[in-house]
N, C-alpha and C positions, 0 to 999 in steps of 0.2 A: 925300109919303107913301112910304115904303116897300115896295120890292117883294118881298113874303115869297112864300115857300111852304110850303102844308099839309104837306109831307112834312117839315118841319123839326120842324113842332109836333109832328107823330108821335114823331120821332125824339128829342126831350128826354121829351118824356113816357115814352117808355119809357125812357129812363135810368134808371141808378137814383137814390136819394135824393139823394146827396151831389152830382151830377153835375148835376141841374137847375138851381141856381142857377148855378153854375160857365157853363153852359150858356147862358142868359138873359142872366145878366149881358154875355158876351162878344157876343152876337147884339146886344143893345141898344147897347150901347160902336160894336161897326161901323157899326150902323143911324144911331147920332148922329153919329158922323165922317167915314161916306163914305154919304151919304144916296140918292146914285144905286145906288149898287150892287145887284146882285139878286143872290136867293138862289136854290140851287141843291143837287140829290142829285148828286155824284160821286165816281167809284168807291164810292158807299156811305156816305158821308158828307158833313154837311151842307157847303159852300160857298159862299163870295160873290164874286161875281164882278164888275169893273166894265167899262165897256165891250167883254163876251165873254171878258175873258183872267180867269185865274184870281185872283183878291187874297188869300184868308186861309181859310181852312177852321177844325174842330172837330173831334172826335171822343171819343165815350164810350166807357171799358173797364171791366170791373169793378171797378178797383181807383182807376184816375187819370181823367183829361180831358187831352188834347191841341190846344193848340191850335196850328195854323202859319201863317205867312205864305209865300207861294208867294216863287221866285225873293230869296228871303235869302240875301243873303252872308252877315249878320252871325251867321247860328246854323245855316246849313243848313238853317233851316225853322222846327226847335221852340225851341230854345235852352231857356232859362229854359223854357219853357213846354210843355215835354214831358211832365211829370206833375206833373199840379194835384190835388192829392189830397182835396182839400176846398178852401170857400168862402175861410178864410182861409188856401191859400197862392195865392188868385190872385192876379199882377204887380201892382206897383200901376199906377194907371191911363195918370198918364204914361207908364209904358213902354211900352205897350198902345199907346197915341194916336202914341205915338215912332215904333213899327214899323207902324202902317196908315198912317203919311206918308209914312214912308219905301217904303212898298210901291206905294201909289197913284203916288210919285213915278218911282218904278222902269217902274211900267207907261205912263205917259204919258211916258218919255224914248224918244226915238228909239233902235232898235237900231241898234249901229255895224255899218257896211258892211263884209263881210268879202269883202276883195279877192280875184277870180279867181285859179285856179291858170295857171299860163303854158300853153298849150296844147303837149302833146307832139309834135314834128318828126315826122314819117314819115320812119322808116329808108331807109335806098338799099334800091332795089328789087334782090333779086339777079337774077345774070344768067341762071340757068337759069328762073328766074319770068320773067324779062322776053322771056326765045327763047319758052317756051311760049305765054304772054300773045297775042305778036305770030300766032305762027301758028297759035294757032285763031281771029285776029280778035276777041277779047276787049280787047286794049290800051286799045281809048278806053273803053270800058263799064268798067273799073279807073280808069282815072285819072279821068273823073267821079263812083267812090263818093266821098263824104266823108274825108278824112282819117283820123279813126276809125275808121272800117272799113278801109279800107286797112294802115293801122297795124297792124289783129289779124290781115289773111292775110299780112301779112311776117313779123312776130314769130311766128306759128307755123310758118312755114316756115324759118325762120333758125336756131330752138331743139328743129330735128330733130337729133338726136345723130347719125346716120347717114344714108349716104350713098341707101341704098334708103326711108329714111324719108320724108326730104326730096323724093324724086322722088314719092314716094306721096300726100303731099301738096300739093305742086303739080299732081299730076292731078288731086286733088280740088278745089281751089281754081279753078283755070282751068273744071270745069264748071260750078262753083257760080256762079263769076262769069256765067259765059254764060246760066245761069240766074235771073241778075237777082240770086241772093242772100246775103247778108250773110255773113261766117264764121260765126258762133253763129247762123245764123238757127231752127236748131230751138229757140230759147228766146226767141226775140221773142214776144210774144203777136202773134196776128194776128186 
């Protein structure tokens, strides 16, 4: 049996004339060919869903009926099926039954593994970071932050234009660090 919801039936019924069968029809078409699926309100419009991921949606406008298929290469979504302006121009049903296979198929194939980016080197530490580090006793508290962290008090210290810049910010980094905290730590949530 089919897992409907009442807000669908709402939602055809207020369609207007032309749009209810358009409507129906398309809701019965999914219901017979992908019989698991449940229905669903998103963003505002009816959908069906199968195992949680999005399959195919509807939609009524004054004028047409939309209907799409989630994650389609072959149309972007509506193709053919972006204004159905009455009963008879809907697809015929092959095509219909063509794109919820192809759709259902799309959702049950494994996503391909998209491989890591290569993790970025920590720059050389410079040698004015590295005098100050040592004599407030900060050195090991830096080389035990994470790589990442590390990485952002170099890069912002290396990409002072100036020479009193530079110094200005390795007094701030050397506190921070003895402070236990991160460069951007005022935008970590804590």
């Amino acid at each position: 049996m089919p897992t409907t919801d009442p807000r669908i039936d709402q939602h055809i019924a207020n369609a207007g004339e032309f749009a209810r069968p358009i409507l129906e029809r398309f809701r019965a078409l999914v219901h017979r060919e992908v019989p698991d699926c449940v229905e669903a309100i998103k963003w505002g419009m009816p959908h069906f869903t199968l195992g949680g991921k999005n399959l195919a949606g509807m939609a009524a406008f004054k004028a047409h009926v939309s209907i799409f298929f989630h994650n389609d290469e072959q149309s972007g979504g509506t193709g053919p099926f972006r204004k159905i302006a009455s009963p008879d121009d809907f697809p015929e049903e092959t095509v219909v039954v063509e794109r919820l296979t192809s759709a259902v198929a799309r959702l049950a194939a494994p996503k391909p593994k998209v491989p890591r980016a290569a993790i970025k080197p920590v720059p050389e530490l410079p040698e004015a970071f590295s005098v100050a580090l040592t004599g407030a006793g900060h050195a090991e508290r830096f080389a035990a932050m994470p790589p990442g962290q590390r990485r952002e008090y170099i890069e912002w210290i290396v990409e002072a234009k100036t020479d009193p810049t530079r110094d200005k910010r390795i007094a701030q980094a050397v506190e921070w660090i003895g402070e236990g905290k991160s460069r951007n730590w005022k935008y970590q949530n804590c």
